[in-house]
N, C-alpha and C positions, 0 to 999 in steps of 0.2 A: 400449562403455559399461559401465561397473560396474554391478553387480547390489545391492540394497542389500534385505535382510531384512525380514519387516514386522515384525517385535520391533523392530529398529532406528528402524523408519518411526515404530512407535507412540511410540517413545521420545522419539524428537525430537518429535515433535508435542503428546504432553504436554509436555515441557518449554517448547515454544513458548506452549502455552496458558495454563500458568503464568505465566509472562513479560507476556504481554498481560490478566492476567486483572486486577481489583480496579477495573474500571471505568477503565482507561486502555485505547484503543482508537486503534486508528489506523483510518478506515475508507477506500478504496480501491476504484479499477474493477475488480474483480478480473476481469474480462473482458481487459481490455485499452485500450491508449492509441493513437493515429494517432501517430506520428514527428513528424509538423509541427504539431499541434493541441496548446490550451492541456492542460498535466495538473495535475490539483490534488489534494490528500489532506485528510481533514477529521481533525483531531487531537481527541480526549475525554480529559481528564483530572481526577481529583478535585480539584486545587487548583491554583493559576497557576501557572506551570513559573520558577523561576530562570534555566536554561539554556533560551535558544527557540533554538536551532539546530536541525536537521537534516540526514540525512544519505537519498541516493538509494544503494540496494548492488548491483552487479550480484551475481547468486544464483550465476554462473559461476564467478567468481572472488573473491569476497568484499571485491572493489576499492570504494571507496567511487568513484561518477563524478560525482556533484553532490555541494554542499553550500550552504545558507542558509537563513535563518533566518523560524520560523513568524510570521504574522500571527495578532493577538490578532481573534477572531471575537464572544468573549462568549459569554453564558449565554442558555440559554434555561429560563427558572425552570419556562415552564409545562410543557414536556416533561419536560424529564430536569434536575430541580432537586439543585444542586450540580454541575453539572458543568460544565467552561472549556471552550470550544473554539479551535483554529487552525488557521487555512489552510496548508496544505503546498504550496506552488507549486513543481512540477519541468517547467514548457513548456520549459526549455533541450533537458531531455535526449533527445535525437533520434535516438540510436544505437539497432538493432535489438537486442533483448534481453531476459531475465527479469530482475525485479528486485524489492526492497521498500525500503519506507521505515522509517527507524530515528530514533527520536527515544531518545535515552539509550537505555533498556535496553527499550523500547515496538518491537515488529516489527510490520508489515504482513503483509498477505497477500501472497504472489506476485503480480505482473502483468506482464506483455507490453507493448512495446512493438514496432511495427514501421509501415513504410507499408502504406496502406490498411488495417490492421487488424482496426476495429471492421465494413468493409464485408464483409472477405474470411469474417469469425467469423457474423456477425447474416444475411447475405443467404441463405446456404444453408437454414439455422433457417426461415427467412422462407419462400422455396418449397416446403419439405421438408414443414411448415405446410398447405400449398394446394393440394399434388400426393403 
């Protein structure tokens, strides 16, 4: 496995931040997803998008493995006024992996999918907790 700097780390991470920053948000499990269970992303942007596509990217190889297009959610004035939201639906993609969601020039955070998942991540947490 390569080694990567944290100058470099920081670098790309501002850069990422940038990117997702002016109130455009993609927000995500960043935990992680079940393989067979539905996955969904909640999209924030300052104004109604032209282009609703999307894209799922494995973070391995920069391959896009899904692609389609956001549902209109609407606004909610009383929370966060001006802002549009869409549902990101990726339940297709069932392949074990890291990945984000890319909507134009808007990134996710990382997240995992794999089977049993969220059991193998939260159960541990849970008795670790108790005992």
């Amino acid at each position: 496995m390569r080694k990567i700097s944290l100058h470099k780390y920081l670098l790309v991470s501002a850069l990422l931040y940038c990117l997702n920053s002016h109130g455009q948000t993609i927000y995500v499990n960043q935990v992680g997803f079940d393989a067979t269970q539905p996955k969904t992303a909640l999209v924030a942007v300052n104004d109604p998008l032209q282009e609703t596509s999307f894209d799922v990217v494995n973070v391995a190889n920069g391959k896009t493995v899904f692609k389609n297009k956001l549902k209109l959610q609407g606004e909610i004035k009383e929370w966060v006024p001006g802002q549009v939201f869409y549902k990101a639906d990726f339940s297709p993609v069932h392949e074990t992996g890291k990945y984000m969601v890319r909507v134009g020039t808007i990134l996710s955070d990382t997240f995992e999918v794999a089977d049993n998942f969220l059991a193998r991540k939260t159960i541990p947490a849970i008795l670790h907790y108790y005992y």
